[in-house]
N, C-alpha and C positions, 0 to 999 in steps of 0.2 A: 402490702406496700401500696402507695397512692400511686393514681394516675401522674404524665407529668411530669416523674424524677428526671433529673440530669445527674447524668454518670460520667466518670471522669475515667474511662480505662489505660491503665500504663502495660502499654504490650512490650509483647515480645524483639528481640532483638534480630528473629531469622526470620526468611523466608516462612518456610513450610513453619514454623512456630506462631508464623499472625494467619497465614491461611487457616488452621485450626484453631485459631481463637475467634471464629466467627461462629465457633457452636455456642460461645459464649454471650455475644451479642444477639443472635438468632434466638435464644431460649430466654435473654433478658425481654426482650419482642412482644416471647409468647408469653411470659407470665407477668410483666408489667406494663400491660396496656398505655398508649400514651411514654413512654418511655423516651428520652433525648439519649444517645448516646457519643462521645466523645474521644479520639482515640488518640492518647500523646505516646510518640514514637518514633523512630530515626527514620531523616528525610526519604530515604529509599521504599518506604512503603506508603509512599502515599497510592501511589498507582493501585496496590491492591488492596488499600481500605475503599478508591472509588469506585471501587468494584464489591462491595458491601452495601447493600441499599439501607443496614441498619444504622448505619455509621452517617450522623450529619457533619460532621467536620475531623479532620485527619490537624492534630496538632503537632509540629513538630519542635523533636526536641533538641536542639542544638547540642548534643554532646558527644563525642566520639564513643564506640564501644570500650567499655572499658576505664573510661575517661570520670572520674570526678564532678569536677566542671562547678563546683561547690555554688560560685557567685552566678554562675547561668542559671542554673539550676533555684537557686533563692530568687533572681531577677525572674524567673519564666511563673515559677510557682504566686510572687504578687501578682505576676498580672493577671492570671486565672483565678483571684480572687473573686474579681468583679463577676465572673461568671455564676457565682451562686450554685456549685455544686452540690448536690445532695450526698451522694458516697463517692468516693474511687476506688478501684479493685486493678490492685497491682498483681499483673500476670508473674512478671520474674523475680526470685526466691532473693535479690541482692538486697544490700541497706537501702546504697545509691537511689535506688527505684523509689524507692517509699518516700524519697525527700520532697519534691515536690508538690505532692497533694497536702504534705503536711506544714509547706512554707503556704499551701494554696489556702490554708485556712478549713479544707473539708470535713464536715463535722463526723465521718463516718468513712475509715479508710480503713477497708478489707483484705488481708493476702493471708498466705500460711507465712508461719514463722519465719521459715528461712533462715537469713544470718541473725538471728536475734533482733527483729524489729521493736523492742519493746520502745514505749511513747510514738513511735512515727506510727505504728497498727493500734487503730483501736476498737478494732476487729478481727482479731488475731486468728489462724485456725491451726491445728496442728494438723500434718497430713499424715494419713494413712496407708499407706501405697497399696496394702494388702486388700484396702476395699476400693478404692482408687487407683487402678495400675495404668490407666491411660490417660494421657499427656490430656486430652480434650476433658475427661473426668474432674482431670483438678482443677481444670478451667472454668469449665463451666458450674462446679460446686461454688465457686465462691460468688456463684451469683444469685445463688439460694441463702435459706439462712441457716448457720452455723448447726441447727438441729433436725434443720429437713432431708429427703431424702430424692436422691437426685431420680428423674425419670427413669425406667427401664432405654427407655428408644428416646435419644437425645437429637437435635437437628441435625444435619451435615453441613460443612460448608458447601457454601452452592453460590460463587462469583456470577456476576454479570458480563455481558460480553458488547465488545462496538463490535457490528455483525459489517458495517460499512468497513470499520477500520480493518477489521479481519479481511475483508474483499478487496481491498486496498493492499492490504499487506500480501498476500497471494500473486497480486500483479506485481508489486515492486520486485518481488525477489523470481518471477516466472513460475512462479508454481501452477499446475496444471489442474483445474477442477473435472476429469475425465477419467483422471487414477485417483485410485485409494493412495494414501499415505500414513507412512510410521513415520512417529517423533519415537525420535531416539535421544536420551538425554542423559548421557555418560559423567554430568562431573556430582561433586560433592563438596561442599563447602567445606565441612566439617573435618575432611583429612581422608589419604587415601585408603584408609580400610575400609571405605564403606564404596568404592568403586569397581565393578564388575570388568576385567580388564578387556582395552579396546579391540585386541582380537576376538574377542568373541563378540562384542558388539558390531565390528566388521561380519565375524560367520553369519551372526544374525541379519545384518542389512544384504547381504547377497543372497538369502533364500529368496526375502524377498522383492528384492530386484529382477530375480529370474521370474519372480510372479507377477511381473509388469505394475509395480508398488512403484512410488515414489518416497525415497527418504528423507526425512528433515533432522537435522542432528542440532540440539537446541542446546544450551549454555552461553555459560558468559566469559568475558575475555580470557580469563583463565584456563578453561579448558581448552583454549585452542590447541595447544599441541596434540589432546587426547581425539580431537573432533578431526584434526589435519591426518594422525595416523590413520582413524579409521576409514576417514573419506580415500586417504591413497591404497589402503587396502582392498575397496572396491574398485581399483581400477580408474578412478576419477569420473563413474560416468557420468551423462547430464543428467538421470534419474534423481543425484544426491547432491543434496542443498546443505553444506556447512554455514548454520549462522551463528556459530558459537561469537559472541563477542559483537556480531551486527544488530541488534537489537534490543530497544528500551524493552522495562519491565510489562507497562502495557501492552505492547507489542506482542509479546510473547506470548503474556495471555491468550490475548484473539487469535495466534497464529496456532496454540495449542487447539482451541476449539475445532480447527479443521480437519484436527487427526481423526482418522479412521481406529486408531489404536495408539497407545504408547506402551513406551518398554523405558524402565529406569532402576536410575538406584534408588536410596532411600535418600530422597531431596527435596529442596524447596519446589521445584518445579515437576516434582513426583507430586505432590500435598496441590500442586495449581493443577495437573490434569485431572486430578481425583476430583476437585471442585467442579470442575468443567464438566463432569460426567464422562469421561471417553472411557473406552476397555482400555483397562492399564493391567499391566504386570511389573511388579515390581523385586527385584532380588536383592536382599538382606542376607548382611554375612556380621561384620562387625557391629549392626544393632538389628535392633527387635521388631516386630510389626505386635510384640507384648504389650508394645509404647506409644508408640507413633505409625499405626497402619493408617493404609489409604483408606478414607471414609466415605467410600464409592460401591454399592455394589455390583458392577462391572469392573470388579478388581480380581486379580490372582496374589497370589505372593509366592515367593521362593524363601526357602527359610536353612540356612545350611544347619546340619546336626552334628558339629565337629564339637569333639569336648571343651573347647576355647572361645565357642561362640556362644551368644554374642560377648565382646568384650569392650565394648563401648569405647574405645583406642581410636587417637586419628590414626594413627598406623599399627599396620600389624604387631602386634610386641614380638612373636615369634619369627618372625620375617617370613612366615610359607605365603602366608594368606590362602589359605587352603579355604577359606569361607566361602570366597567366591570364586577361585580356579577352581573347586571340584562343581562347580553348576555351568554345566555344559551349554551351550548354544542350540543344542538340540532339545532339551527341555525346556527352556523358555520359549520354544518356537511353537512345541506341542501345548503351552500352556495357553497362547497366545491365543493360537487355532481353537482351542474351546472356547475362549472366551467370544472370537467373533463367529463362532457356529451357534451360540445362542441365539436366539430371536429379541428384536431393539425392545 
């Protein structure tokens, strides 16, 4: 491939789905010297493509999830004409996705199959899962060519951080720089089988309270009910900080950086510590880390072994949720403990 190209990438629609599509951008980097890369995607990720230093512009796409959007979507793709794209590589499997680069005029637009893109891909790939089983795998394949073989040891994602704004945001909210602190990050976009329930993430924030820790319980407006139980369950001390719902996406970022550790489900903001590099533990009941693990090696995982799991469900279909009530509070604690008795 020439020095030079402009890539057109159509990401992902989650969280933790565009933070792992930066192994994709990272490895375009490495093996297309001179490389433009361009990332059209819903408004809310802008923050964390400005936090990809591979990414020169965050294009967004005016269409709701889900949403059609037929005439936007034709209006957005002329104006990306002018841009002179070389390929685009469409991350998500829909038709919808592929319309764009292909109202854009792109002479080389790459995805798997998916819903049958035939004429919108004309670079089509079929996937594999069996030699592919990781989400960042088929990501980053498609930024090879259709017969290559992808690297053994692929990038990580690895965000950037406002080290000011992170110092800024510690004072806004009183956070103490004299204690260690846990992010604790209880919610889950995706539906409730994949959340560890809030009493146990309370057992867990009062071990370490009694260890003179400070806790941070991070989410967004939604999990406030689950961030409100566990904060009353400790007692309301001043130690614990509910910002569930108080804070932009940026924010969050830099606010993560401070943690001494994180503990989570499998989330967006699981996939933003992993970037960050912090010791994380993460517990998976209703998916896999087969898929989507954290791509940190200061990571643990919890993996429940019940015959039902994983089931990829936003709720339990059985109603136990035995995935994640049988992972006690007392092993994630002990998992923790390894991880930060390592040496940095």
């Amino acid at each position: 491939m020439s020095s030079g190209e402009k890539i057109l990438i159509v990401g992902p629609s989650w969280v933790g789905d565009m933070v792992m599509s930066q192994v994709l951008y990272r490895l375009l980097e490495q093996t297309r010297p001179g490389v433009i890369i361009d990332v059209m995607a819903p408004g809310w990720s802008e923050p964390i493509l400005e936090r990809m230093p591979q990414v020169r512009r965050a294009i967004n796409l005016p269409v709701g999830h889900g949403e059609i959007g037929l005439r936007r979507r034709w209006h957005l793709g002329r104006t990306l004409r002018e841009e002179q794209y070389d390929q685009a590589i469409i991350l998500p499997n829909s038709l919808k996705s592929a319309l764009v680069p292909a109202f854009a005029g792109i002479p080389r637009r790459t995805g798997w199959r998916g819903e049958m893109r035939y004429g919108l891909l004309n670079d089509m790939r079929l996937l594999d899962e069996a030699v592919l089983p990781l989400m960042v795998q088929q990501f980053a394949a498609l930024g090879i060519d259709a017969a290559a073989t992808l690297p053994d040891a692929l990038p990580a994602p690895q965000l950037t951080v406002d080290s000011a704004q992170a110092e800024a945001s510690r004072q806004k909210f009183s956070l103490r720089n004299d204690k260690p602190l846990l992010a604790l990050c209880p919610g889950a976009e995706f539906g409730g089988a994949k959340r560890w329930p809030a009493q146990y993430y309370a057992e867990l924030a009062r071990q370490y309270l009694q260890r003179d820790w400070q806790i941070v319980l991070f989410g967004s407006a939604k999990d406030q009910v689950v961030t409100a139980e566990i904060a009353e369950a400790c007692g309301q001390s001043e130690a614990i900080f509910d910002l569930a719902g108080r804070t932009a996406l940026a924010e969050a970022v830099d606010m993560l950086s401070l943690a001494d550790a994180v503990v989570s489900n499998d989330s967006g903001l699981m996939h933003i510590a992993a970037a960050l590099g912090r010791p994380l533990v993460v517990i998976y009941g209703a998916t896999s880390p087969g898929f989507t693990p954290p791509l940190n090696p200061s990571s643990a995982t919890l993996v429940s072994d019940i015959d039902c799991a994983p089931c990829f469900e936003r709720e339990c279909p059985l109603g136990h949720h035995r995935c994640m009530r049988e992972t006690p509070a007392s092993l994630v604690a002990g998992k923790l403990d390894v991880l930060l008795a390592e040496p940095a």
